[in-house]
Each structure stands twice: as structure tokens, then as C-alpha cells.
C-alpha positions as CSV (number, residue, x, y, z in Angstrom):
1,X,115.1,29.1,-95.8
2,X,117.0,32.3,-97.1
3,X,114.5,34.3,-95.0
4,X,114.5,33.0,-92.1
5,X,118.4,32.6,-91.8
6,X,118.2,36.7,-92.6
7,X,115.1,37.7,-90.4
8,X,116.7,35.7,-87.1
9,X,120.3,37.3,-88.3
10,X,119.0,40.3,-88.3
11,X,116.9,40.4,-85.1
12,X,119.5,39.1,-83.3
13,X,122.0,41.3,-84.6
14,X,119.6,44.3,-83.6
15,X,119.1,43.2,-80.1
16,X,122.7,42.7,-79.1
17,X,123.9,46.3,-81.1
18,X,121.2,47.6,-78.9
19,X,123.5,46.3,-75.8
20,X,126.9,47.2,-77.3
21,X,127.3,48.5,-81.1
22,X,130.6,48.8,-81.3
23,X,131.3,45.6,-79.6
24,X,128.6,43.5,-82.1
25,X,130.4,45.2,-85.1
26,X,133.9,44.4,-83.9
27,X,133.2,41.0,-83.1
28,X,131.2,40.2,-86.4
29,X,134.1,41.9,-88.7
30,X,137.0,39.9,-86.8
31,X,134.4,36.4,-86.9
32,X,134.5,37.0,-90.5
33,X,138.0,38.4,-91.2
34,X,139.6,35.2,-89.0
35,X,137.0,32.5,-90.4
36,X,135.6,31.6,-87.1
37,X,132.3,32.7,-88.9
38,X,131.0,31.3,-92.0
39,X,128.2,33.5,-93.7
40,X,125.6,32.1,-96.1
41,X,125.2,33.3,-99.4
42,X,121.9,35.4,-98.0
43,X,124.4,37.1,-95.6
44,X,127.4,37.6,-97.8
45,X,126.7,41.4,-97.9
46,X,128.3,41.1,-94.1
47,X,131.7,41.0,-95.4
48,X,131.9,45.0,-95.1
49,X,132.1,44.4,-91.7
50,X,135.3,42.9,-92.2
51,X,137.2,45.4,-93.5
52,X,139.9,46.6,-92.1
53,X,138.4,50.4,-92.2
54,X,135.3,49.6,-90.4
55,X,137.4,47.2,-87.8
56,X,139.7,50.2,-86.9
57,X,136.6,52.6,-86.1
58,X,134.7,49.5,-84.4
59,X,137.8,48.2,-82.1
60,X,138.9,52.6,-80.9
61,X,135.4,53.0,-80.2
62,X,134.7,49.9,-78.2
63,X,137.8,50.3,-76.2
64,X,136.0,53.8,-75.1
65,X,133.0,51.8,-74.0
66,X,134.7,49.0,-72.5
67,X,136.4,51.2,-69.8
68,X,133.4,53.8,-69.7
69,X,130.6,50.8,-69.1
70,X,132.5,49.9,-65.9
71,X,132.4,53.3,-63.9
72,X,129.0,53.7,-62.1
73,X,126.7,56.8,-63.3
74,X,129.4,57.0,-66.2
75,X,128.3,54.1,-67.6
76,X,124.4,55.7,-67.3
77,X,125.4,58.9,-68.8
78,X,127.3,56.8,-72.0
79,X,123.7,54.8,-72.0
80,X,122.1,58.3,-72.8
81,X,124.4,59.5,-75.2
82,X,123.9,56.1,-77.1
83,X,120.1,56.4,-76.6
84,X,119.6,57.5,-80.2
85,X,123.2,55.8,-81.6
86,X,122.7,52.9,-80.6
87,X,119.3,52.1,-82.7
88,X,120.4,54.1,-85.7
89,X,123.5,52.1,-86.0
90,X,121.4,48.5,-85.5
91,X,118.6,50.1,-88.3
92,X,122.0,50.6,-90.5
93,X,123.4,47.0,-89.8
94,X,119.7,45.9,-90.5
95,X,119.9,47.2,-94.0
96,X,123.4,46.0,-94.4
97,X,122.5,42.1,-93.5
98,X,119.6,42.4,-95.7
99,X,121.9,43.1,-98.6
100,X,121.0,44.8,-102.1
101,X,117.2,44.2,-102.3
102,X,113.7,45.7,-103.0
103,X,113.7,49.4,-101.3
104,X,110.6,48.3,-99.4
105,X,112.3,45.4,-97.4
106,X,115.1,47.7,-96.6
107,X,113.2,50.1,-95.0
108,X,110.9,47.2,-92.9
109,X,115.0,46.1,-92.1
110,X,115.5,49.5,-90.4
111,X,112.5,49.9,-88.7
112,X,112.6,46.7,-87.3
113,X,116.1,46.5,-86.4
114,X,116.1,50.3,-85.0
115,X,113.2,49.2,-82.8
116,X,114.3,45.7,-81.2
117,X,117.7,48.0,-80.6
118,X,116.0,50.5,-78.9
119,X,114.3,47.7,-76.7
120,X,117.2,46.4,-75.8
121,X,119.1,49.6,-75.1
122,X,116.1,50.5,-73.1
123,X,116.5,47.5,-70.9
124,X,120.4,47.8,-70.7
125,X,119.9,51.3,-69.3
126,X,117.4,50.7,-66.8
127,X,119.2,47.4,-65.2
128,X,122.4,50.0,-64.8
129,X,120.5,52.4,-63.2
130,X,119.4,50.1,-60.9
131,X,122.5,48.5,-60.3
132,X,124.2,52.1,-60.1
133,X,122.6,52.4,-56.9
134,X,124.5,49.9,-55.3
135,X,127.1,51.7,-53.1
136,X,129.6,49.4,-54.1
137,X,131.4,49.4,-57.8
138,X,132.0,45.2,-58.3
139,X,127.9,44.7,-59.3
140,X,128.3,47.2,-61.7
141,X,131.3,45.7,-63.3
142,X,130.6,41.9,-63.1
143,X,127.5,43.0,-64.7
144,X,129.3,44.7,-67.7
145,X,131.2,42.0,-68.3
146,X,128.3,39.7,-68.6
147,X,127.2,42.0,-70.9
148,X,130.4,41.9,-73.1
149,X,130.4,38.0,-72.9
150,X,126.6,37.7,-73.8
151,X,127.2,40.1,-77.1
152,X,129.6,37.6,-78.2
153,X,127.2,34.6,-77.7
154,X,124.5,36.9,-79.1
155,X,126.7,37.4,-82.5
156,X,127.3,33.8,-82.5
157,X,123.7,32.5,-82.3
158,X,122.4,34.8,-84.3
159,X,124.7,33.9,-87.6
160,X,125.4,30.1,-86.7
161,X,121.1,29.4,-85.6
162,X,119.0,32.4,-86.5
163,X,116.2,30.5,-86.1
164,X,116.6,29.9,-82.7
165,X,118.2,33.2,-82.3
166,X,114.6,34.7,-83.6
167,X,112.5,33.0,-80.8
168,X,115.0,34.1,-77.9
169,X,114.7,37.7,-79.4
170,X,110.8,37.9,-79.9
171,X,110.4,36.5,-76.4
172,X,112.5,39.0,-74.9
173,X,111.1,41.9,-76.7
174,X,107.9,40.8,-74.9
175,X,109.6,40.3,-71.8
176,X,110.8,44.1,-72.1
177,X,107.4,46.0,-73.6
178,X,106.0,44.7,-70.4
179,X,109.0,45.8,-67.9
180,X,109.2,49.4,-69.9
181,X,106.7,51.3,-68.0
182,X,108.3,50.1,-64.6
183,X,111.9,51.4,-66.5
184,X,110.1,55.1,-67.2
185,X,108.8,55.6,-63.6
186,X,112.4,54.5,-62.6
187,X,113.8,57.0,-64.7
188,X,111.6,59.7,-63.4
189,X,112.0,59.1,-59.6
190,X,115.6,59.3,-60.5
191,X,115.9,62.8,-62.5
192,X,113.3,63.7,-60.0
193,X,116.3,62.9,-56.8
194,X,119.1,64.4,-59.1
195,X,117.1,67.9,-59.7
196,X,115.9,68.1,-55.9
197,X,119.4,67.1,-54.3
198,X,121.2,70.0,-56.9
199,X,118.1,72.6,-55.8
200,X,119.0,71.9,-51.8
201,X,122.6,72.4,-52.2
202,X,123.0,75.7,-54.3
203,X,123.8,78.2,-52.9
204,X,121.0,80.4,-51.0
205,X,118.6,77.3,-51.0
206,X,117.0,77.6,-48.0
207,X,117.5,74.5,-45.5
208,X,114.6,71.5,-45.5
209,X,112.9,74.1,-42.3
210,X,112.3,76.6,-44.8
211,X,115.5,78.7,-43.8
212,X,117.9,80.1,-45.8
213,X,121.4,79.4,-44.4
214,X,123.4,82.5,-42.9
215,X,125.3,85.0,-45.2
């Protein structure tokens, strides 16, 4: 079925971009380009991917990432740059696997691909917080390059067995509407510690006694 092989395509698409964007476009432009990935005909509007253009921007931009995702609290504040890129550019990709078709279905295809982005993004960004915690930097690194292997297998499943692909995603954009809340009152306690540790250490903040310290 034409729409299944696009809906799974496109969710699981979305999900990964959500992860890494630059990464999923580089890795679906050079699967294309070097014929490890075969589209079908409902897919064929992929190919821009491919171009050498769009591989150039992809490849500089995930080279940035690559070394940027493995520094601790780095890596967080590249999460929230990418809080709002990171969806937009799935929503785009959405409407570009969907290919030239009714208005109406492109807009479902970049609400629905913006959204399972953002979940996934959401979930990326918490687990590095977490994990940023960790006084040493070798969690924080094995764990981003789980993340760049699991994009690939992501891109792969997604365009060899949507199908499947569209069960995994579903299940864990249920996993994460459930674990978000927990993620926000994270992300609280944690701008909370940053803005109180900044306040004690200007200068004239008075000491944890109530003091102020000496001139």
C-alpha cells in the first residue's frame, strides 16, 4: 500500500530528524545518491535529498553537531537552539516525502511530522540533561554515539519497512507523552540550580547566613 509505505516513511523520518536533522538528511541523500537505498515510486520526491547542494549544507552542518553533541552542557545548549529547528525541518521533510499532492495532506504531513519531531527532540534533551550530570564525560559520549548509530538504523527501517517502522514510532510517542511531564519538572529543578548558583556567586550576594561578604 502506497500509504502506508509513506505514512511509516514519514513518521519514522520525523522521529529520527527529531534526534539529529542534519544527520537523517545526510544519511538519506548519500543512501540515495550511492544506491544503498532504493525508493518506491510513492517516495521518489526524496531524490532532492540527494543532490549534491543539499548534501554539502547536510554533511558542514552535521560535522558541527557531531563534535558539539559530545561536550557535556554544550551538547544541552545545541538541544535548545534546535528546540524549534529541529521540528520545522522534520515538518519540511514531511511535506517533501509526501511529494506533490492535495494541499490538505501536506499540511496533516507537517503537522504530524513537526510533532513526532518535537517528541523526540523532547526526549533526546531530557536524557542529556540527565546524563550531563554525570561528573564524568564517557556517558555522555557513548551515548551520542548511540544516538548517531540509531539515526542510521532509524533511516534504514523507516524506507526499507515503514510499516514496522510506524509501530516502533507510535509506541514510542506513547512511551514519551507519558515520560514528558517528569522531563518539564527536570527542566525546572535544573534552570531553577543554574539561576540560584549564578545569584550566590555575584558579586555583593550575601553569604547562605544572610551576610554580605567584606568590601
Amino acid at each position: 500500500m502506497p500509504e502506508l509505505t509513506t505514512l511509516g516513511a514519514l513518521t519514522g523520518l520525523a522521529f529520527v530528524s527529531g534526534m539529529r536533522l542534519y544527520s537523517t538528511v545526510l544519511a538519506v541523500g548519500l543512501g540515495i545518491r550511492f544506491g544503498a537505498i532504493h525508493l518506491p515510486a510513492s517516495l521518489q520526491s526524496l531524490e532532492a535529498l540527494s543532490t549534491m547542494p543539499v548534501l554539502i549544507i547536510a554533511g558542514v552542518l552535521y560535522l558541527v553537531e557531531f563534535v558539539a553533541d559530545k561536550v557535556p552542557w554544550v551538547d544541552t545548549l545545541w538541544d535548545s537552539v534546535h528546540t524549534f529547528i529541529r521540528p520545522f525541518g522534520a515538518a519540511l521533510l514531511g511535506i517533501a516525502t509526501v511529494g506533490d499532492v492535495d494541499p490538505v495532506v501536506k499540511t496533516a504531513a507537517f503537522l504530524v511530522s513537526g510533532s513526532i519531531a518535537l517528541s523526540s527532540h523532547s526526549a533526546k534533551a531530557g536524557t542529556r540533561l540527565v546524563v550531563n550530570h554525570s561528573p564524568e564525560p564517557f556517558s555522555n559520549i557513548g551515548l551520542s554515539l548511540a544516538e548517531d548509530g540509531l539515526v542510521v538504523a532509524g533511516v534504514w527501517l523507516a524506507l526499507a519497512h515503514p510499516a514496522i517502522a510506524l509501530v516502533i514510532v507510535l509506541t514510542l510517542v506513547a512511551i514519551i507523552a507519558w515520560c514528558i511531564p517528569k522531563l518539564f519538572r527536570l527542566f525546572r529543578r535544573s534552570a531553577e540550580t543554574l539561576r540560584n548558583f549564578f545569584a550566590l556567586h555575584r558579586p555583593g550576594a550575601p553569604h547562605v547566613d544572610g551576610r554580605r561578604p567584606p568590601a
